[in-house]
mmCIF file of the C-alpha atoms, coordinates in Angstrom:
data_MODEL
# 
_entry.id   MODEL 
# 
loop_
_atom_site.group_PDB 
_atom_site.id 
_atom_site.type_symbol 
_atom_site.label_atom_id 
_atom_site.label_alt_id 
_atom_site.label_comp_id 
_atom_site.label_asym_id 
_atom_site.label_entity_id 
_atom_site.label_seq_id 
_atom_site.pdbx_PDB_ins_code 
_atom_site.Cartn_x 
_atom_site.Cartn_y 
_atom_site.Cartn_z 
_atom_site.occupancy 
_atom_site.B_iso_or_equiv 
_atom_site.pdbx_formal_charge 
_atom_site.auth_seq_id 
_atom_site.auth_comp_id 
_atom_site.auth_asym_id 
_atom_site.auth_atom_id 
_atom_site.pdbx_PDB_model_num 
ATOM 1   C CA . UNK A 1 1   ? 110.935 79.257  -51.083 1.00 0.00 ? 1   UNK A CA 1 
ATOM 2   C CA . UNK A 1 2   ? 111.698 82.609  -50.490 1.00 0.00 ? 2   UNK A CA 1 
ATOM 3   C CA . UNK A 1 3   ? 108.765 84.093  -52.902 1.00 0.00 ? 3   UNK A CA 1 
ATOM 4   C CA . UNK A 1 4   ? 106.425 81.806  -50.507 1.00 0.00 ? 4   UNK A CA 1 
ATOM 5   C CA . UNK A 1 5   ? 107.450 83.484  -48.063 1.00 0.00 ? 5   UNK A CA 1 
ATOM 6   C CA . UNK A 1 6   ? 107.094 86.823  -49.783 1.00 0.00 ? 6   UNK A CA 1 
ATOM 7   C CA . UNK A 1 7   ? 103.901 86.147  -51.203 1.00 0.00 ? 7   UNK A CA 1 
ATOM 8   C CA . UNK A 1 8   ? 102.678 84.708  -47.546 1.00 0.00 ? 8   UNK A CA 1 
ATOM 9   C CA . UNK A 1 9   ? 103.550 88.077  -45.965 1.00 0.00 ? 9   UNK A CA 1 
ATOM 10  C CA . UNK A 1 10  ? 102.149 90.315  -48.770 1.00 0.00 ? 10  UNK A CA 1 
ATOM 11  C CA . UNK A 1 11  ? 98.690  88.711  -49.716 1.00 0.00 ? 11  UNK A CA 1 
ATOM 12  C CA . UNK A 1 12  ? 97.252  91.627  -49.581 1.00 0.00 ? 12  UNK A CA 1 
ATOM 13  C CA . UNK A 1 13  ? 99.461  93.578  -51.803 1.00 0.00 ? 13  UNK A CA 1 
ATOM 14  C CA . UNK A 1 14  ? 99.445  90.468  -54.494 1.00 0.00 ? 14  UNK A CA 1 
ATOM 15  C CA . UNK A 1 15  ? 95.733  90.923  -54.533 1.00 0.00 ? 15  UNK A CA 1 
ATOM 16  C CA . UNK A 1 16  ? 95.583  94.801  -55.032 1.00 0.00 ? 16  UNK A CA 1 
ATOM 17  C CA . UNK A 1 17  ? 98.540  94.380  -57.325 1.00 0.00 ? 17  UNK A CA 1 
ATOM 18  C CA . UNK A 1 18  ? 95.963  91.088  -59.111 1.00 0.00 ? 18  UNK A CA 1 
ATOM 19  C CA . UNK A 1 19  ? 93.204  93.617  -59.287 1.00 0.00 ? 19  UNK A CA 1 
ATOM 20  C CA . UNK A 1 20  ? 95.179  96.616  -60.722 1.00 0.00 ? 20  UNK A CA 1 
ATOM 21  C CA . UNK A 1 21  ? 96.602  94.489  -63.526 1.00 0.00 ? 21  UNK A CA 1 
ATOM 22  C CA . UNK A 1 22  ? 93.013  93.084  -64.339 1.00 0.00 ? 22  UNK A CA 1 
ATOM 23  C CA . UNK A 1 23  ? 91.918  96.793  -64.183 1.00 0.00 ? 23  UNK A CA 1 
ATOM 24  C CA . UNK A 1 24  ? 94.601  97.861  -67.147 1.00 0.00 ? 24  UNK A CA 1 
ATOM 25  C CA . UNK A 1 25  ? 93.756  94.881  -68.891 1.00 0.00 ? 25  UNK A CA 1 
ATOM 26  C CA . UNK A 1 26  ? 90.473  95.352  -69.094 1.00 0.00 ? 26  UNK A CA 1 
ATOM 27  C CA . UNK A 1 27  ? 90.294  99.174  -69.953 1.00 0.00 ? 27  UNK A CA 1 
ATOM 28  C CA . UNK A 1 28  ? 93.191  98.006  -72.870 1.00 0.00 ? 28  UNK A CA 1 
ATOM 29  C CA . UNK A 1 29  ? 90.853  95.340  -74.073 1.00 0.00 ? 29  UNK A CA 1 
ATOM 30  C CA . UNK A 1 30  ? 87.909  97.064  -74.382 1.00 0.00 ? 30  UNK A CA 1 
ATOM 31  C CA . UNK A 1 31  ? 89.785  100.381 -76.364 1.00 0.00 ? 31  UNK A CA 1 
ATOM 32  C CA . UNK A 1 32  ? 90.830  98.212  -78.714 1.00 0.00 ? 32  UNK A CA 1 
ATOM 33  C CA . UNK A 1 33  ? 87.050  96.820  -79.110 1.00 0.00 ? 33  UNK A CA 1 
ATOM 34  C CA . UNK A 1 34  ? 85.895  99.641  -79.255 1.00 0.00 ? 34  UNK A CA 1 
ATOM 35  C CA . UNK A 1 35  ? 88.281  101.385 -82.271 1.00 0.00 ? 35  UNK A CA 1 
ATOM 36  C CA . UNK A 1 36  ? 87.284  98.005  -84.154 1.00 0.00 ? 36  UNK A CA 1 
ATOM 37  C CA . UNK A 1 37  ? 83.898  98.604  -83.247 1.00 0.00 ? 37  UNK A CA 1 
ATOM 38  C CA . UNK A 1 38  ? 83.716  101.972 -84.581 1.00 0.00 ? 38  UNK A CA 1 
ATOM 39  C CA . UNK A 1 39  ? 86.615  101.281 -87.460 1.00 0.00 ? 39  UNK A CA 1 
ATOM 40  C CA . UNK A 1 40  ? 83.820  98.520  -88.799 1.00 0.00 ? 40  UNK A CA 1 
ATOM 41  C CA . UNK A 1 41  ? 81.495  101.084 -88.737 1.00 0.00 ? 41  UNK A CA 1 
ATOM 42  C CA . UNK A 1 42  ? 83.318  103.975 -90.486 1.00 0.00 ? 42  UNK A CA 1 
ATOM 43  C CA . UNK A 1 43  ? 82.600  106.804 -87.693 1.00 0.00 ? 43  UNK A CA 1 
ATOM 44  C CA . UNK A 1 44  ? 84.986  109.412 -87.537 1.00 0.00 ? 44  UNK A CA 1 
ATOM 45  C CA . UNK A 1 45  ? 86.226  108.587 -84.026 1.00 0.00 ? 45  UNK A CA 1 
ATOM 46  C CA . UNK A 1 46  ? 87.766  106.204 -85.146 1.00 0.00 ? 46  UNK A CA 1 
ATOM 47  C CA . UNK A 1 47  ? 91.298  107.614 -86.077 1.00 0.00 ? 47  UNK A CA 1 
ATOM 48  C CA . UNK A 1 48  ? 90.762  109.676 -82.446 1.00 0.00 ? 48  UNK A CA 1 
ATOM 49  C CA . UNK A 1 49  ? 90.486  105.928 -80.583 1.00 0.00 ? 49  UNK A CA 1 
ATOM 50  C CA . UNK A 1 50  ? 92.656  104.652 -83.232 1.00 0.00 ? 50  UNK A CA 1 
ATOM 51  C CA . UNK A 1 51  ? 95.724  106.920 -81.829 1.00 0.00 ? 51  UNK A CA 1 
ATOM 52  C CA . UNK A 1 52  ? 95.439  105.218 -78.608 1.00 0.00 ? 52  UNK A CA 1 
ATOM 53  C CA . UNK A 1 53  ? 95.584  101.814 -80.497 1.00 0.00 ? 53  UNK A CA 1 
ATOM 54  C CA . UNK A 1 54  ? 99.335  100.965 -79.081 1.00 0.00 ? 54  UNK A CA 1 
ATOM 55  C CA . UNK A 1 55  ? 98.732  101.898 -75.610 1.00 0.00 ? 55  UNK A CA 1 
ATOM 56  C CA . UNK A 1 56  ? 95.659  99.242  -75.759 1.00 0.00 ? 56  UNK A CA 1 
ATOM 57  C CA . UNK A 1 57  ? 97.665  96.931  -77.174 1.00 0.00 ? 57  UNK A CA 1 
ATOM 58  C CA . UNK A 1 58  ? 100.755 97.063  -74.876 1.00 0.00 ? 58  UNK A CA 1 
ATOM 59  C CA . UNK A 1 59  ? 98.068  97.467  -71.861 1.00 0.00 ? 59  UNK A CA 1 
ATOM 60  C CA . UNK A 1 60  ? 96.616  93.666  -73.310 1.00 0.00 ? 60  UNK A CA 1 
ATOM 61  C CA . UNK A 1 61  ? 100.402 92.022  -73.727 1.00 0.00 ? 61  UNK A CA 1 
ATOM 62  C CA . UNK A 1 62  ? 101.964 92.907  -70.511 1.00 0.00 ? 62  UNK A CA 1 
ATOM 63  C CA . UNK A 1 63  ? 98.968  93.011  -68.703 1.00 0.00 ? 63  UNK A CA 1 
ATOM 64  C CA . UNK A 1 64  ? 97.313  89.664  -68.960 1.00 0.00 ? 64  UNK A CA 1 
ATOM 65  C CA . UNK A 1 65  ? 100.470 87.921  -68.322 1.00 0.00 ? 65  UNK A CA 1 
ATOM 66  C CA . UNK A 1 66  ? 100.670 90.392  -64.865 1.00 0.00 ? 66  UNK A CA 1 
ATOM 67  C CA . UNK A 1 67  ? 97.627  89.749  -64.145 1.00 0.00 ? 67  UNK A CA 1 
ATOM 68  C CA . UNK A 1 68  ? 97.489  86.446  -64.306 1.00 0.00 ? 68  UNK A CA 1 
ATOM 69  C CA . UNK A 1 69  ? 101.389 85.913  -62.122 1.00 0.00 ? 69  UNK A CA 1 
ATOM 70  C CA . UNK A 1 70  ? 99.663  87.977  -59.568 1.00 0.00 ? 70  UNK A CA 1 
ATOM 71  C CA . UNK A 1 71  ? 96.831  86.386  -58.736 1.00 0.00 ? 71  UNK A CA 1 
ATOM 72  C CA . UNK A 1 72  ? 98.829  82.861  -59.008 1.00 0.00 ? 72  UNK A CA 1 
ATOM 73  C CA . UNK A 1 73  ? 101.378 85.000  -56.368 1.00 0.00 ? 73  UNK A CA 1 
ATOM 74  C CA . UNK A 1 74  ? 98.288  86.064  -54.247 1.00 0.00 ? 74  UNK A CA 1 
ATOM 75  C CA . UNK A 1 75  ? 96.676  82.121  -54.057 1.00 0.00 ? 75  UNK A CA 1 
ATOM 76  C CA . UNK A 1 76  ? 100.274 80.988  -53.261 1.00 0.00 ? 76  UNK A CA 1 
ATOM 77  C CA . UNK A 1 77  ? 100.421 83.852  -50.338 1.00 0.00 ? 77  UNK A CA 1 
ATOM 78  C CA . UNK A 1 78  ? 96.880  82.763  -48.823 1.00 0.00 ? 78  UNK A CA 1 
ATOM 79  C CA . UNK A 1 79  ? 97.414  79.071  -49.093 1.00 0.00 ? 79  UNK A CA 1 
ATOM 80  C CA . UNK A 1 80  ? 100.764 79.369  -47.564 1.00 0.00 ? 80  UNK A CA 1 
ATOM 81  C CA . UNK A 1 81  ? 99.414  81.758  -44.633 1.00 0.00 ? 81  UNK A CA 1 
ATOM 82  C CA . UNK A 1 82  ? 96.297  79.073  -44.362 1.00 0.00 ? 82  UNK A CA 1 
ATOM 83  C CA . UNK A 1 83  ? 99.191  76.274  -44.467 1.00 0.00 ? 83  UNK A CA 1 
ATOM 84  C CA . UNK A 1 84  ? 101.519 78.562  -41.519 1.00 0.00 ? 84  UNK A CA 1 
ATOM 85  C CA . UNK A 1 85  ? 98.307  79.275  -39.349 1.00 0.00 ? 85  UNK A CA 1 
ATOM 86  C CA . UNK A 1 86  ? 97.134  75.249  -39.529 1.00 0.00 ? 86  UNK A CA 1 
ATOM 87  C CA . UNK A 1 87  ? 100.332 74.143  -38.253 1.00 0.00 ? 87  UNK A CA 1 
ATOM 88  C CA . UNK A 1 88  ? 100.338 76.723  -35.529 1.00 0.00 ? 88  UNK A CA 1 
ATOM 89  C CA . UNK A 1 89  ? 97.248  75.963  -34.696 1.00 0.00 ? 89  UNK A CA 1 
ATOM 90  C CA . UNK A 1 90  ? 98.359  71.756  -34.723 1.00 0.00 ? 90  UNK A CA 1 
ATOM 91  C CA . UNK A 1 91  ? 100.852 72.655  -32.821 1.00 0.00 ? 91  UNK A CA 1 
ATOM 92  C CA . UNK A 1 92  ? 98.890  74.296  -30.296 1.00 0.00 ? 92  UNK A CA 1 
ATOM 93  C CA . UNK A 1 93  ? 96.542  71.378  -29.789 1.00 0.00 ? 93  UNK A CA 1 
ATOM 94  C CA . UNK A 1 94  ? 99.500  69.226  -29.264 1.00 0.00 ? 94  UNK A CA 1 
ATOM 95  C CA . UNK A 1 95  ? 100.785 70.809  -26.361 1.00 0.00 ? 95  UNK A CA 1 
ATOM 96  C CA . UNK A 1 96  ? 97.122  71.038  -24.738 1.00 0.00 ? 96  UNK A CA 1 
ATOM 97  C CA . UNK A 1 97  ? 96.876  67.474  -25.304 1.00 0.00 ? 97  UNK A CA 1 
ATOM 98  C CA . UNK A 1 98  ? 100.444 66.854  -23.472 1.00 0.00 ? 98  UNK A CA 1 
ATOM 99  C CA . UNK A 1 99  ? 98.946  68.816  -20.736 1.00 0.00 ? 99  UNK A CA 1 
ATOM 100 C CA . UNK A 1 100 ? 95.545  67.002  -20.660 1.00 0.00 ? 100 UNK A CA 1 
ATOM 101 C CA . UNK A 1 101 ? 97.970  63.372  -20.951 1.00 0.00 ? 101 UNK A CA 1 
ATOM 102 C CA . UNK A 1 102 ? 100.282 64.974  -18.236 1.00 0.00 ? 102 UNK A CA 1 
ATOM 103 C CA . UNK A 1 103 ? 96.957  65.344  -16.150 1.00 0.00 ? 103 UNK A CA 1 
ATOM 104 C CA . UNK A 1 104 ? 95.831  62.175  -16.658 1.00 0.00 ? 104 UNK A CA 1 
ATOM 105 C CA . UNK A 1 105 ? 98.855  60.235  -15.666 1.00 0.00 ? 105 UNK A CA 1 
ATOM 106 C CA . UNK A 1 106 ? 98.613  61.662  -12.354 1.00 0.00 ? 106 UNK A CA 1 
ATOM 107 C CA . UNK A 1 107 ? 95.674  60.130  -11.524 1.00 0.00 ? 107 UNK A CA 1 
ATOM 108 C CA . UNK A 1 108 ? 96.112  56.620  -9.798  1.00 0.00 ? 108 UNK A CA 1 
ATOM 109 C CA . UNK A 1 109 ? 92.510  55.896  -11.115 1.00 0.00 ? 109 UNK A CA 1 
ATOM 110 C CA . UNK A 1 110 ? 93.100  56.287  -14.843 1.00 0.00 ? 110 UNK A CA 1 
ATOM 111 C CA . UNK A 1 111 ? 96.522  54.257  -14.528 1.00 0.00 ? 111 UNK A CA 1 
ATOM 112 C CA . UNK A 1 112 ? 94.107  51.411  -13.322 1.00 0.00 ? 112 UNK A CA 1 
ATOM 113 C CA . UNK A 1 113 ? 91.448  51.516  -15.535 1.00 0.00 ? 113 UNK A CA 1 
ATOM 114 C CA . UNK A 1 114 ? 93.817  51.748  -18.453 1.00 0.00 ? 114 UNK A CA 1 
ATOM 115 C CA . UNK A 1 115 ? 92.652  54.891  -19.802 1.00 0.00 ? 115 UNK A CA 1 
ATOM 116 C CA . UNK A 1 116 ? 96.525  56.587  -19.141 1.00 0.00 ? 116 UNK A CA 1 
ATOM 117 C CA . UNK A 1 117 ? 97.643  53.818  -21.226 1.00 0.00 ? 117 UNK A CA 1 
ATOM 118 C CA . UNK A 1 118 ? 95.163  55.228  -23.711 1.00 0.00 ? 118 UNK A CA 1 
ATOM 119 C CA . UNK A 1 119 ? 95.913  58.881  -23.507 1.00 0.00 ? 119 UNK A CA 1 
ATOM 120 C CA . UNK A 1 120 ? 99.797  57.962  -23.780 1.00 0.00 ? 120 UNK A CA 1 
ATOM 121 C CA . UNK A 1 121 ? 99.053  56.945  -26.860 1.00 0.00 ? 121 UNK A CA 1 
ATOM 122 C CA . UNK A 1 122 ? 97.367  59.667  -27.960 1.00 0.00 ? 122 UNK A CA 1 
ATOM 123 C CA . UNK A 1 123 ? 100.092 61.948  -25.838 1.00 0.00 ? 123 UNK A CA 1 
ATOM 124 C CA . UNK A 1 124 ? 102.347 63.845  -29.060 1.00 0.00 ? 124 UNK A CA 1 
ATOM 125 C CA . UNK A 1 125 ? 104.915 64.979  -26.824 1.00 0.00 ? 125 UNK A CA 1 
ATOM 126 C CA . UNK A 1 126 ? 108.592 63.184  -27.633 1.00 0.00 ? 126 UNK A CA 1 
ATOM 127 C CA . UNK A 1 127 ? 109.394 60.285  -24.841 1.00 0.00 ? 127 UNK A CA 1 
ATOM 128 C CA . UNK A 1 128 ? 111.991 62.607  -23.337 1.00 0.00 ? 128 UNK A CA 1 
ATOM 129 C CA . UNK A 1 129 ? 109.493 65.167  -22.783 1.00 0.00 ? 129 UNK A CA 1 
ATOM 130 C CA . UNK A 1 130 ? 107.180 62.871  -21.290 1.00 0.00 ? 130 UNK A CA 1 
ATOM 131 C CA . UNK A 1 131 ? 109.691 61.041  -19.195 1.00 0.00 ? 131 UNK A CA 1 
ATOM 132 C CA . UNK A 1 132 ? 110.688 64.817  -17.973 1.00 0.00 ? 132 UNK A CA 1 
ATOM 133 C CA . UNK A 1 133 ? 106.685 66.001  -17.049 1.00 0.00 ? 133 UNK A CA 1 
ATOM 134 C CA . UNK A 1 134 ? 106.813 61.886  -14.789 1.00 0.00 ? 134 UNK A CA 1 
ATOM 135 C CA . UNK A 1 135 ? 110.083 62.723  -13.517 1.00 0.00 ? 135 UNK A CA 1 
ATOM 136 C CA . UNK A 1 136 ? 109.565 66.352  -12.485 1.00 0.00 ? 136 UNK A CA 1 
ATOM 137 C CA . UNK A 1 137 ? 106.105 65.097  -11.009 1.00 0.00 ? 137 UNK A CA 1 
ATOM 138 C CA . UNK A 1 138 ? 108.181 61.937  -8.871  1.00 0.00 ? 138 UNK A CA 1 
ATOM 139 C CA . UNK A 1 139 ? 110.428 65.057  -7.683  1.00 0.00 ? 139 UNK A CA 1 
ATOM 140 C CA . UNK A 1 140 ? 107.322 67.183  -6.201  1.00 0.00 ? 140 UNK A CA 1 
ATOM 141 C CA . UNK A 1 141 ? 106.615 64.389  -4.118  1.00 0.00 ? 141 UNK A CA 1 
ATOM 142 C CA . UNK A 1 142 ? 109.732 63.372  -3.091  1.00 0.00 ? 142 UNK A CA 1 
ATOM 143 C CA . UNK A 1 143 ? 110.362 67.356  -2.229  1.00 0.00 ? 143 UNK A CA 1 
ATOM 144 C CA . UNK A 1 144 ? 106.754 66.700  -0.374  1.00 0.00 ? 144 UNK A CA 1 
ATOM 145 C CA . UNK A 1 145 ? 107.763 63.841  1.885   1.00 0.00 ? 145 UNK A CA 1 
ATOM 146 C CA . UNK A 1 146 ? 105.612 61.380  -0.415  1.00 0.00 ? 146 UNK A CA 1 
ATOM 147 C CA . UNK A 1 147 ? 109.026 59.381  -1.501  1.00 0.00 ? 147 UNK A CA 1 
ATOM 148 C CA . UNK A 1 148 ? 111.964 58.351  -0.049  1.00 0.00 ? 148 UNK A CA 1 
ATOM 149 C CA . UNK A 1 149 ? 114.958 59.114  -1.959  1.00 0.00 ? 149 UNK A CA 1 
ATOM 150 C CA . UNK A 1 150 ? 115.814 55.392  -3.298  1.00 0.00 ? 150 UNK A CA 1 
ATOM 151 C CA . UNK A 1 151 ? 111.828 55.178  -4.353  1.00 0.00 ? 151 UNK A CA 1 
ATOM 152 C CA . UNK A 1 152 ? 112.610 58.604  -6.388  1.00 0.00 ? 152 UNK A CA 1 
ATOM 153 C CA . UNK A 1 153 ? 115.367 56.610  -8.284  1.00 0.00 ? 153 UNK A CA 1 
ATOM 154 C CA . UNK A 1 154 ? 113.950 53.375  -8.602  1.00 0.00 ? 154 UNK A CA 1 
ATOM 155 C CA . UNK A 1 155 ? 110.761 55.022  -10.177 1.00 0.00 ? 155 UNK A CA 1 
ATOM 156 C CA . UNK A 1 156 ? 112.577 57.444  -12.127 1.00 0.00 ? 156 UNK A CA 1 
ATOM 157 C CA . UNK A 1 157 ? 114.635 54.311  -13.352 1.00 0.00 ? 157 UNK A CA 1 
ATOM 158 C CA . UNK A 1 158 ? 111.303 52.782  -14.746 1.00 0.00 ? 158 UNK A CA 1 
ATOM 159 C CA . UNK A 1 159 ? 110.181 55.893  -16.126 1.00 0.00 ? 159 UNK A CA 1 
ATOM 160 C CA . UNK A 1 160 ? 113.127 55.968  -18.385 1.00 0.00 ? 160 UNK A CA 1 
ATOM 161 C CA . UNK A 1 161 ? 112.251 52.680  -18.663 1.00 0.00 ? 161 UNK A CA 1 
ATOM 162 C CA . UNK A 1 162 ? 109.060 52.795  -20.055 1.00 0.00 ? 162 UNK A CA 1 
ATOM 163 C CA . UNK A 1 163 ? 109.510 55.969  -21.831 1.00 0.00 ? 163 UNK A CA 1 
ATOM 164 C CA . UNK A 1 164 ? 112.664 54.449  -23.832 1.00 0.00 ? 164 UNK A CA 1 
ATOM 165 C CA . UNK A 1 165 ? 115.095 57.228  -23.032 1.00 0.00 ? 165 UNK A CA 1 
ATOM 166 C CA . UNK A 1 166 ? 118.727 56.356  -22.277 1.00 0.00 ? 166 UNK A CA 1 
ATOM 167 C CA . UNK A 1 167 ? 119.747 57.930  -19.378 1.00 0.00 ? 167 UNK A CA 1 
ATOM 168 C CA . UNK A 1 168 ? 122.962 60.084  -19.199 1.00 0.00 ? 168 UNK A CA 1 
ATOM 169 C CA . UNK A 1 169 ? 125.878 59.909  -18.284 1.00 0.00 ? 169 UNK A CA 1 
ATOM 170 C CA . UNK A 1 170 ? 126.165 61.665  -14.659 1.00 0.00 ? 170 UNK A CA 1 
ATOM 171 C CA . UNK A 1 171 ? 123.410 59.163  -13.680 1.00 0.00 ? 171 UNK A CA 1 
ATOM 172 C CA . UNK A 1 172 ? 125.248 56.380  -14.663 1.00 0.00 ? 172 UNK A CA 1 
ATOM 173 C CA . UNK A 1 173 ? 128.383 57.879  -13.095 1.00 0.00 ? 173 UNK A CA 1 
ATOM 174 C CA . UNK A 1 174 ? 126.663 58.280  -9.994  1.00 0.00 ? 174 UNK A CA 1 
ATOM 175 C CA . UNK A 1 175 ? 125.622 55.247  -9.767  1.00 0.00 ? 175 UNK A CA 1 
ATOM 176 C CA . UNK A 1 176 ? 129.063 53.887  -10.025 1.00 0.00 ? 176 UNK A CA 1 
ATOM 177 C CA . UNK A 1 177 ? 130.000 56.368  -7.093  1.00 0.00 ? 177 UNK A CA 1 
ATOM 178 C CA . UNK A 1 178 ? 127.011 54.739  -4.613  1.00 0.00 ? 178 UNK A CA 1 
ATOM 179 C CA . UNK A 1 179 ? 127.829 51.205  -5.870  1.00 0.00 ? 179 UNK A CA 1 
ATOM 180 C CA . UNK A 1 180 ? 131.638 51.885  -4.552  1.00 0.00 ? 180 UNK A CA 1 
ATOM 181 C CA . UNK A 1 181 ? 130.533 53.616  -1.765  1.00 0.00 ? 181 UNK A CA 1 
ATOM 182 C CA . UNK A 1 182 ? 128.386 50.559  -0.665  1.00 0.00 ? 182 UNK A CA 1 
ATOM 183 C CA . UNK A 1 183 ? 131.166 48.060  -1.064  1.00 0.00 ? 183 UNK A CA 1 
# 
């Protein structure tokens, strides 16, 4: 995991590093072609080419094998930045589609025409989170004079309701404490 993550912040140098190896490769290959070449045909710069023969050859053993771990570090890097910058961006669209879904609930005319129902279940936001965006939304109004303070529990009761979140403890204990203060 950790040379994903290497290889996702260094793309660039796995490339370069991909390119350089290829380079050395390369130039090693061809030397040694070319002291065959002019070995099969008996020219004197031969021996002269020939004295390089070792460097070509330790060029061609270590770097094929570098060449080719780079480049498989430098795809790993790029798909795993592609991979980091999908899920950012996924992650993105999810919380513009909570906001869109936390738009849409508001409105008294999509609730009855069924189409919050249908953005709910496109909503990606967690039930708690959801259940939060109604509740903080029932507290706005009762703050504005648009609920009394029993309608703000009785809806926020449903809202846990519907959004299947357990409600906590002080609530619970709270509602003990009215219960005995009523009796």
């Amino acid at each position: 995991m950790e040379l994903t993550h290497w290889a996702r912040d260094h793309v660039p140098a796995a490339a370069v590093l991909t390119v350089a190896f290829a380079a050395l490769s390369a130039v090693s290959v061809a030397g040694a072609t070319g002291w065959l070449l002019l070995a099969a045909l008996e020219v004197g710069a031969a021996s002269t080419l020939g004295t390089f023969l070792p460097l070509f050859a330790l060029g061609t053993v270590l770097g094929l094998p570098l060449t080719v771990a780079a480049a498989a570090l430098a795809v790993v890097g790029a798909v795993a930045r592609v991979s980091t910058t999908v899920a950012a961006k996924r992650r993105a669209a999810s919380t513009r589609l909570g906001l869109v879904a936390s738009r849409v609930e508001r409105n008294p005319l999509a609730r009855l025409l069924g189409v919050a129902a249908l953005v709910e279940d496109l909503d990606t936001r967690s039930p708690e989170r959801r259940a939060d965006d109604r509740i903080e939304r029932l507290k706005e109004r009762y703050v504005d004079g648009g609920l009394s303070e029993w309608e703000l529990e009785e809806r926020t009761r449903m809202v846990l309701d519907e959004e299947g979140v357990p409600r906590e403890g002080p609530d619970e204990l709270d509602d003990q404490f009215r219960e005995t203060e009523r009796s």
